[in-house]
N, C-alpha and C positions, 0 to 999 in steps of 0.2 A: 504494500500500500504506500501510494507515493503524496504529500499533502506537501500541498504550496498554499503559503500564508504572505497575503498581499496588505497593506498599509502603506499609509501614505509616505512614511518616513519616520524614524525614530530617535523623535526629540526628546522631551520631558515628562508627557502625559502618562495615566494611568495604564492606558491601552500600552502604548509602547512600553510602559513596565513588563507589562504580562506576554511580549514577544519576548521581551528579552532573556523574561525567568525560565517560559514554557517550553521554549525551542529544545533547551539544552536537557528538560527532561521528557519530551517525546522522544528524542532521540534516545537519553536510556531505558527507557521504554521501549523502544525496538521502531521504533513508528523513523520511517524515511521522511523528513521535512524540510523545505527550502521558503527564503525570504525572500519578495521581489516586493522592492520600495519605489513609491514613483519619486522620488527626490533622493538621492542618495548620499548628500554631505556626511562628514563626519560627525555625526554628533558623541553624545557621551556616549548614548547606548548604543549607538552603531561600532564604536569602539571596542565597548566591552564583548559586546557579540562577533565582534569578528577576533578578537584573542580569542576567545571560546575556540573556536574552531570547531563549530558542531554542525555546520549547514552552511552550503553555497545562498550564497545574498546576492543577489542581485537587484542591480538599479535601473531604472527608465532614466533619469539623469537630474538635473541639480537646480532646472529652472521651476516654474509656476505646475502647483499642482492641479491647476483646472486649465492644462494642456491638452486640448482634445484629439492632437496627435496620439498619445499614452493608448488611448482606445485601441489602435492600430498597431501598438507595439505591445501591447500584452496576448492579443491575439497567438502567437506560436507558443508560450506557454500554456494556453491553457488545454493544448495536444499533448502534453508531457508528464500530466499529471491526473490522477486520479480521485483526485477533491481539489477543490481550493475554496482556503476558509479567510474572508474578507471581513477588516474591521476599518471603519468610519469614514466617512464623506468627505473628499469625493472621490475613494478609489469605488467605494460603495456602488457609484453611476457609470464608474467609467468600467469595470467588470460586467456591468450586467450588457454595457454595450458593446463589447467586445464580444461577452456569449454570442449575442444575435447578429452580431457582421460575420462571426465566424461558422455560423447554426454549429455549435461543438455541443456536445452531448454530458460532458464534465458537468457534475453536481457541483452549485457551489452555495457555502453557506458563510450566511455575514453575522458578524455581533454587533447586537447593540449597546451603547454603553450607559447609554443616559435614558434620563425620564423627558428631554424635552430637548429640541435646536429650534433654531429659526427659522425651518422648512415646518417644521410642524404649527408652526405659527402663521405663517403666512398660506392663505387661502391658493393662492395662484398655483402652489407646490404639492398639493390635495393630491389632484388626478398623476400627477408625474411620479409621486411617490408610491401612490398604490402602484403603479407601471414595474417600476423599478423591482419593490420589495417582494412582489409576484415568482419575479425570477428565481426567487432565493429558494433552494431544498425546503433548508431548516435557518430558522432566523433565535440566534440564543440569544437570549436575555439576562441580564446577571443578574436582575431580581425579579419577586412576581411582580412589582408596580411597572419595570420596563414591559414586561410582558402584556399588562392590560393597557398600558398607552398604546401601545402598538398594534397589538388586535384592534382595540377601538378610532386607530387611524388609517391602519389599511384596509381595514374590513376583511380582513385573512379569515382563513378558518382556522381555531385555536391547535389544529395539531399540526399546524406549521410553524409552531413559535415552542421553544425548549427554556426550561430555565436551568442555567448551570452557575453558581454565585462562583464569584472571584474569589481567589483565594491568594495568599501572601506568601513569602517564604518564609516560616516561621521560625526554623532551625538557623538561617542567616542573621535575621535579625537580635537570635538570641545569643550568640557566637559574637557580635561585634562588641568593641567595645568600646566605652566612651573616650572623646576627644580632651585633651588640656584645653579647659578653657581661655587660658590666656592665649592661645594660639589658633584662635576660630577665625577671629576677626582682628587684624592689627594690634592684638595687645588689648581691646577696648572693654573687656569682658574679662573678669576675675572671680575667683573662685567662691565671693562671698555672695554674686549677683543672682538673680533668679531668674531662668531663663524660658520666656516662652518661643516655640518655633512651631511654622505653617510649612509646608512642603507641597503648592501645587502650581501650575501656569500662572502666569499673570494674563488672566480671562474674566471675560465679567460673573461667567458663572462663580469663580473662584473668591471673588470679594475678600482681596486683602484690605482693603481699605478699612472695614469694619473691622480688623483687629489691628493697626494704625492707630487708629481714633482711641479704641481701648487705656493706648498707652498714657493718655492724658492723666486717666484718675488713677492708674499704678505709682507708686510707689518706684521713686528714681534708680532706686538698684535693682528694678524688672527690666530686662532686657529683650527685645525681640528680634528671633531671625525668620527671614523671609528666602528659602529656598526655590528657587523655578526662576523662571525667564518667563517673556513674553510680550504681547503688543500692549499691556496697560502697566507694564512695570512702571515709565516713567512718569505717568500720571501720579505713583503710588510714592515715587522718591519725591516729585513737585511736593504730596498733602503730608509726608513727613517735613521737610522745608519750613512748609505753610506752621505747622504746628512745634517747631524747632524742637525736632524730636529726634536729630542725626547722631548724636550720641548715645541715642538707647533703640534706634531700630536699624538693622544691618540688612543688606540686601547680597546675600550670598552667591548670585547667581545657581546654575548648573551645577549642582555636583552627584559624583556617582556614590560619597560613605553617607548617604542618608540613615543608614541603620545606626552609624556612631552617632550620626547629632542626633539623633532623636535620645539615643542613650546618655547623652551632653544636657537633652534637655530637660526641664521638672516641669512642663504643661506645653502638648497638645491641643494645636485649635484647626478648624475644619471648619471655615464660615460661611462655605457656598451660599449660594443662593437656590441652586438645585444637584442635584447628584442622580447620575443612575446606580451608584454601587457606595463606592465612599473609599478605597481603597488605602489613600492614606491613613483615614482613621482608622483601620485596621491594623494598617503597622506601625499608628501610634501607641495602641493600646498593646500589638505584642513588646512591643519596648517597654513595657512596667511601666507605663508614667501615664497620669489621667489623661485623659481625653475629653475635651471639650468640643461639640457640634452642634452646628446649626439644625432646625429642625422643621426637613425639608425632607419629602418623599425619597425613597433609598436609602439615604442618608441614616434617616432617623431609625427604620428598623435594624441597621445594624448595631447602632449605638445604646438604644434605649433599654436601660437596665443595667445598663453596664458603665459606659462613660455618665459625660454628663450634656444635655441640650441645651440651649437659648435656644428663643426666636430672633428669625436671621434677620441680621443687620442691628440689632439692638443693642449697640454698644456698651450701654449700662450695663446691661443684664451680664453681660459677656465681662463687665471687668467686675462685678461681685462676684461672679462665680469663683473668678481666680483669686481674688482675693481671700473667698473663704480656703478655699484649697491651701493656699501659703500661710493661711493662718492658722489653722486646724490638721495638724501633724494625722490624726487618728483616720479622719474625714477622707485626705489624700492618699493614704495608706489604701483605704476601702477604695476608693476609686480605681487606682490602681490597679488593684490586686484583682478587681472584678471584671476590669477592662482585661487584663491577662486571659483570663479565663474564655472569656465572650470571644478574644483573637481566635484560641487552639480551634474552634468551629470551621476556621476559615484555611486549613491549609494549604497551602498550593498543589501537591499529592493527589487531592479528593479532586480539584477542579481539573487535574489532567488527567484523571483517571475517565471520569465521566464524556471528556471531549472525546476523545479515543474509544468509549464505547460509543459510541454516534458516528466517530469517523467509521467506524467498523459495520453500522448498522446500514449507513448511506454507503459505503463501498463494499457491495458482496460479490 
């Protein structure tokens, strides 16, 4: 069985975590798998996966992903192989067009990651999308609320839609170990300070901005780091600026020891605005340390009962919470220790396990 796994490219995002982790256990699993990115730059994770040395990667090349040349150059891969499993927009469109210029007979199935984009919002995208999502075998969903958006936007019939939840690397996470704080950030962070950190894109869905703002009513020896990249980063360094707060919030960029800063850090925050999974709250909470999240469909059932919720964008609520956290020794403890617990659910093992009985089910 041969699976080729197409995305757009592998930047920062949750998705591209989970090529990066998965690859390298299909393959110990016995499963033959190859990566074809329509953008091919170097990033981190394309890095780390090509030291891997687990799978030929391949790239369509370096310019604009809604190249509608790409249609026409994916085309002879999808002769080669015997599934191809497609994650997020717009390799999403440009696969399903390449099926039908090529009429190829390859199954292919896409993930969804989220509960909500801007296609689904906008009426014009209705009919184009049910078109699209038609093509797909099997469409997985990482949670059941992706799964009900999506039935109730394409009008599929529900046993075209799967749900397989996301899972983490639980054993990496728990293996790394924390950073010297004086050596995070230029020295500016010391061992007495208390440390909160976010780890996702700078996207609107992602809403750093609301734990920014937080840092007004903390207490000056909280410090925050702001891990990821992306197109609203510099709006996010302007409203630190604005609220002269460059001394206690640090903008990390990219990096690939996310498992040690989270170990570096004592609170967890996850302030989307929407989620289809939550991903880093998950390996927030396998890192022992609370977890704070907004409380927003996906999101929320992963976390509730375990970390702890606001309502999004509430910045008060979001800096009491941490406050009682740092101030309640017993309180943080218990969060902790139940967010730990709530991660083991979520292994990365069980969600490769299940993909591969599906690859197995659709390739007989």
């Amino acid at each position: 069985m041969k699976i080729l796994i197409i995305i757009n490219n592998l930047t920062t995002g949750g998705a591209e975590k989970l090529i990066l982790e998965t690859i390298p256990l299909l393959k110990k699993k016995g499963i033959k798998v190859d990566l074809l990115v329509l953008d091919g730059k170097d990033y981190p994770y394309m890095k780390q996966l090509r030291e891997l040395n687990c799978c030929n990667i391949y790239s369509l090349g370096n310019g604009s992903l809604l190249n509608p040349m790409y249609v026409f150059k994916i085309i002879p891969y999808l002769k080669k192989y015997d599934l191809v499993h497609v994650h997020l927009f717009p390799a999403q469109y440009l696969v399903v067009f390449a099926k039908i210029f090529s009429i190829s007979k390859v199954k292919i199935v896409f993930t969804e990651h989220s509960t909500s984009n801007r296609r689904i919002q906008n009426n014009l995208f209705k009919y184009i999308e049910r078109f699209v999502y038609s093509f797909y075998t099997k469409i997985i969903c990482i949670t059941d609320e992706v799964k009900q958006v999506f039935e109730a936007h394409t009008k599929l019939k529900g046993n075209r839609f799967v749900v397989i939840t996301n899972g983490v690397n639980l054993k990496g996470i728990d293996s790394a170990l924390a950073l010297d704080r004086n050596k995070i950030y230029d020295s500016t962070i010391n061992e007495n300070d208390k440390i909160i950190i976010q780890i996702a894109g700078f996207r609107i869905e992602k809403d750093q901005k609301t734990v920014i703002r937080v840092m007004q009513y903390l207490e000056t020896n909280v410090k925050l780091l702001l891990v990821g990249d992306g197109s609203l980063r510099k709006e996010c360094e302007q409203l630190v600026k604005e609220l002269d707060l460059h001394e206690r919030v640090f903008f990390l960029g990219v990096r690939t020891d996310v498992p040690s800063l989270l170990k570096t850090a004592d609170i967890s925050v996850v302030s989307s605005n929407w989620e289809g999974f939550g991903l880093a709250a998950v390996e927030g909470m396998a890192s022992k340390k609370p977890l704070i999240a907004s409380n927003v469909a996906g999101l929320s059932n992963v976390v509730k009962g375990a970390g702890i919720l606001f309502e999004k964008g509430d910045d008060k609520e979001l800096s009491k919470i941490i406050q009682e956290l740092l101030a309640d020794g017993d309180y943080y403890n218990k969060v902790a220790e139940s967010g730990f617990e709530r991660a083991k659910q979520y292994d990365i093992n069980g969600m490769v396990d299940k993909q591969i009985r599906l690859y197995r089910e659709l390739v007989k």
